[in-house]
C-alpha positions as CSV (number, residue, x, y, z in Angstrom):
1,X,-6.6,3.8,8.8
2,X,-7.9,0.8,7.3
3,X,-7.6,-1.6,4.0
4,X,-11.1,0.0,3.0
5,X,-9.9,3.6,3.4
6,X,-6.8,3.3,1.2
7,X,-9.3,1.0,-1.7
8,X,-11.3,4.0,-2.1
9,X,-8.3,6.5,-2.5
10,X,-7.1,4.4,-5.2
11,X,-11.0,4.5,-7.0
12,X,-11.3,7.9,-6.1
13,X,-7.8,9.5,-7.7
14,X,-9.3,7.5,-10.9
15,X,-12.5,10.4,-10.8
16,X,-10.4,12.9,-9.9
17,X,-11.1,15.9,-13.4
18,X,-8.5,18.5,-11.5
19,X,-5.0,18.7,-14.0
20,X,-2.2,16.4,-11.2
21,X,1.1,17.2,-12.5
22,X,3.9,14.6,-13.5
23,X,5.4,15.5,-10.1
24,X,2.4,14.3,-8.1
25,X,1.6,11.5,-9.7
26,X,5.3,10.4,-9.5
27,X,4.6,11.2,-5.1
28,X,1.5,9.2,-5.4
29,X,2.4,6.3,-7.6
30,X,5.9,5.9,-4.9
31,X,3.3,5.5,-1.7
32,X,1.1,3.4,-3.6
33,X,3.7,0.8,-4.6
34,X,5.4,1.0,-1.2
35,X,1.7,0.5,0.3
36,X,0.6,-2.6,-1.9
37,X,4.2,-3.8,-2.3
38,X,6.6,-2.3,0.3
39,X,10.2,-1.7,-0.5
40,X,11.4,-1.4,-3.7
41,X,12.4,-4.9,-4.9
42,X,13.4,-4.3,-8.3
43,X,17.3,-3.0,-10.2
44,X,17.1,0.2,-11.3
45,X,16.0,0.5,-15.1
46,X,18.3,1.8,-17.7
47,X,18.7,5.5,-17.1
48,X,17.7,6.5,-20.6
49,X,14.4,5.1,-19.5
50,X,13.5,8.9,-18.1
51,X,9.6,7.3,-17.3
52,X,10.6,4.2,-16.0
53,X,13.9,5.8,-13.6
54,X,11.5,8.6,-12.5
55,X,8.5,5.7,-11.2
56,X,11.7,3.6,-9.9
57,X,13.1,6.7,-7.9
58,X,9.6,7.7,-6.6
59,X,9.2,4.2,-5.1
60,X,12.7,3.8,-4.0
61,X,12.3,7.1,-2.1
62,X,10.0,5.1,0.3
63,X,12.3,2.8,1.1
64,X,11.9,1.7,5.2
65,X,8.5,2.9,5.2
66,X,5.7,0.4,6.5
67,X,3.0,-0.3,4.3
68,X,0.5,1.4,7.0
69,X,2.6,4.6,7.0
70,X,2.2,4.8,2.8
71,X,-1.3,4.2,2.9
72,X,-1.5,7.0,5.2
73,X,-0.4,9.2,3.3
74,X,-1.4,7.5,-0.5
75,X,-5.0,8.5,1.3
76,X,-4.3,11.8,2.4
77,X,-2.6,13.1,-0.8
78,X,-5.5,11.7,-2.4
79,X,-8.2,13.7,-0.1
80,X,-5.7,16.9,-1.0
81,X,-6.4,16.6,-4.8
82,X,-9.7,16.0,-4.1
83,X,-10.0,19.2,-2.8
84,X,-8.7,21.1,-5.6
85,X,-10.9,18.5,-7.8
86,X,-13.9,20.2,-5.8
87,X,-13.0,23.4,-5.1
């Protein structure tokens, strides 16, 4: 797994014409932010913010995770929607 790898997940979920639903992107967007930014650094928003507490808890969820590790699996999340983009 490399720097390069992960770059072109992050392009490619950008093409990606397949329908993701709220729930994966909220997966997704968590393992990219612990991948560029690694644990969640931020207070909670206010919890009638319901976009806002749902990207909050979706990155907070990765908590202890290495960078490396959410890459990983940012990239392989994005080769599984590829596949439904293709298939």
């Amino acid at each position: 797994m490399c720097q390069v790898e992960f770059e072109l997940a992050c392009a490619a979920i950008k093409q990606l014409k397949v329908p993701v639903s709220e729930e994966e992107k909220l997966l997704i967007y968590g393992f990219y932010k612990q991948a560029t930014q690694g644990d969640c650094n931020i207070p909670a928003p206010a919890a009638n913010d319901v976009k806002a507490m749902a990207k909050w808890e979706a990155w907070n969820m990765n908590k202890g995770m290495s960078k490396m590790d959410a890459m990983r699996i940012y990239v392989a999340k994005v080769e599984e929607l590829k596949k439904k983009d293709t298939g």
